[in-house]
C-alpha positions as CSV (number, residue, x, y, z in Angstrom):
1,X,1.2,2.9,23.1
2,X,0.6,5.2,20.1
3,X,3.6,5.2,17.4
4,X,4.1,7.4,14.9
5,X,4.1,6.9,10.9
6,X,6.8,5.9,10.2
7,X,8.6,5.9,13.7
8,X,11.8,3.8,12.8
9,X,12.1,4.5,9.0
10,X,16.0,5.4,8.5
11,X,16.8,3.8,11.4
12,X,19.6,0.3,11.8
13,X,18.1,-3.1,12.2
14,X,19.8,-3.1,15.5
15,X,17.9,0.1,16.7
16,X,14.6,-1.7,15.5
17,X,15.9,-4.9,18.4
18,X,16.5,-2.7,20.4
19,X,13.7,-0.5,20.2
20,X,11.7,-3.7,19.9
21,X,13.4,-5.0,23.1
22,X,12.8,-2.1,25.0
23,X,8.9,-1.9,24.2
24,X,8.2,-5.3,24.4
25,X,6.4,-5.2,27.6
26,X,4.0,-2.6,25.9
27,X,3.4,-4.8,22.9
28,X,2.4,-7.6,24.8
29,X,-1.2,-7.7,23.3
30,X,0.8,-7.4,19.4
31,X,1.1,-10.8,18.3
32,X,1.0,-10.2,14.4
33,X,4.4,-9.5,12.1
34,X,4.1,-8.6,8.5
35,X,6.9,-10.8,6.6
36,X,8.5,-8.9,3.0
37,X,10.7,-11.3,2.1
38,X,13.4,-9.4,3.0
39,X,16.5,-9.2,5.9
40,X,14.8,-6.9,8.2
41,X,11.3,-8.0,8.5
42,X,12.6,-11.7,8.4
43,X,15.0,-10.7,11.3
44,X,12.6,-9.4,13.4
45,X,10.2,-12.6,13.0
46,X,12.8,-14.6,14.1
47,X,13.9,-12.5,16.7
48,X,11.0,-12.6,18.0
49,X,9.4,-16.2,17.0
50,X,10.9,-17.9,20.9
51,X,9.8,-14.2,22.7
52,X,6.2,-14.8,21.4
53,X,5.3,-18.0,21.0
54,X,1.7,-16.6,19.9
55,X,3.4,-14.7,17.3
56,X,1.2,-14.8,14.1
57,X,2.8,-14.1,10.7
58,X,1.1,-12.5,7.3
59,X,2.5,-12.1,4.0
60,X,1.0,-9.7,1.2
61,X,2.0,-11.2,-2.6
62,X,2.1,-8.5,-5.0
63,X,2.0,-10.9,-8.1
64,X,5.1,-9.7,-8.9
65,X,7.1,-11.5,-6.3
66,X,10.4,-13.6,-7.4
67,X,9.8,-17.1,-7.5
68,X,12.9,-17.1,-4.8
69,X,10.7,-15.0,-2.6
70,X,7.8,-17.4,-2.5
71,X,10.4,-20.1,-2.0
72,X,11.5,-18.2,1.0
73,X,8.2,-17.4,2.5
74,X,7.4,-21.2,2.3
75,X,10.9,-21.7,4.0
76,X,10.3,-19.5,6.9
77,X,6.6,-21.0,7.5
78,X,8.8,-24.6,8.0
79,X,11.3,-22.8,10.4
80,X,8.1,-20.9,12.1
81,X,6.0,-24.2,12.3
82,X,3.1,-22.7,11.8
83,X,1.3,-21.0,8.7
84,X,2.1,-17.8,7.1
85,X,-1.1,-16.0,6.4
86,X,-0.8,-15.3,2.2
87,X,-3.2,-11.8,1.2
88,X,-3.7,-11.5,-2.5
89,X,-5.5,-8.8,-4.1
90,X,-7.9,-8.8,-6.8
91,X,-5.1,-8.3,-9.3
92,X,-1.9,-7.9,-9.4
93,X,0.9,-5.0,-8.8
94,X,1.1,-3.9,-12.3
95,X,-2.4,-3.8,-12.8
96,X,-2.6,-1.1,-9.7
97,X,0.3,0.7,-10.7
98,X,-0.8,1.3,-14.5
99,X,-3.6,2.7,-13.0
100,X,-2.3,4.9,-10.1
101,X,0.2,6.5,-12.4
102,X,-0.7,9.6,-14.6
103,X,0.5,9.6,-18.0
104,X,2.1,12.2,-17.7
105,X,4.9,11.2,-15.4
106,X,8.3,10.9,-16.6
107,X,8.0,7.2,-15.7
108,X,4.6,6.7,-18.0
109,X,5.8,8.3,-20.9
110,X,8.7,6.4,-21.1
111,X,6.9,3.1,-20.9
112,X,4.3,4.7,-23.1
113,X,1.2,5.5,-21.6
């Protein structure tokens, strides 16, 4: 099944159950949920975690993550019982970002670059 970009942005956590619900059949070969640190993507892990026992999880750290996040992450991988895959980049957010942004952006001038 092909999805679009983007193909439940705007929409309720309840619409993405029951969206998920109602496709579940088609994502039967799916078996990998990306995990924010946040309400939505955590809800849908554990929705999910006793519908797909096969269900593999995958974190990205930013390196500019709360120390609360981390602490969350880690509690989620003991209420999983299994690992959540951790992918770091080379360097951290603010090292991409200072990069990526022009000068000339309202936001780089005021931070001065």
């Amino acid at each position: 099944m092909a999805l679009a970009k983007g193909h439940l942005a705007g929409f309720s956590l309840n619409t993405h159950f029951q969206w998920t619900q109602k496709n579940l059949p088609a994502l039967a070969g799916s078996r990998l949920v990306g995990l924010s640190g946040g309400k939505d993507s955590s809800a849908l892990a554990i929705y999910l975690r006793d519908k797909v026992p096969e269900m593999e999880y995958f974190f990205t750290d930013t390196g500019a993550e709360l120390p609360e996040t981390l602490a969350y992450i880690d509690m989620l991988e003991d209420y999983f019982g299994k690992p959540i895959k951790r992918l770091n980049a080379d360097h951290d957010f603010d090292y991409y970002q200072i990069r990526a942004m022009p000068p000339t952006t309202h936001c780089g001038v005021m931070i001065g670059l």
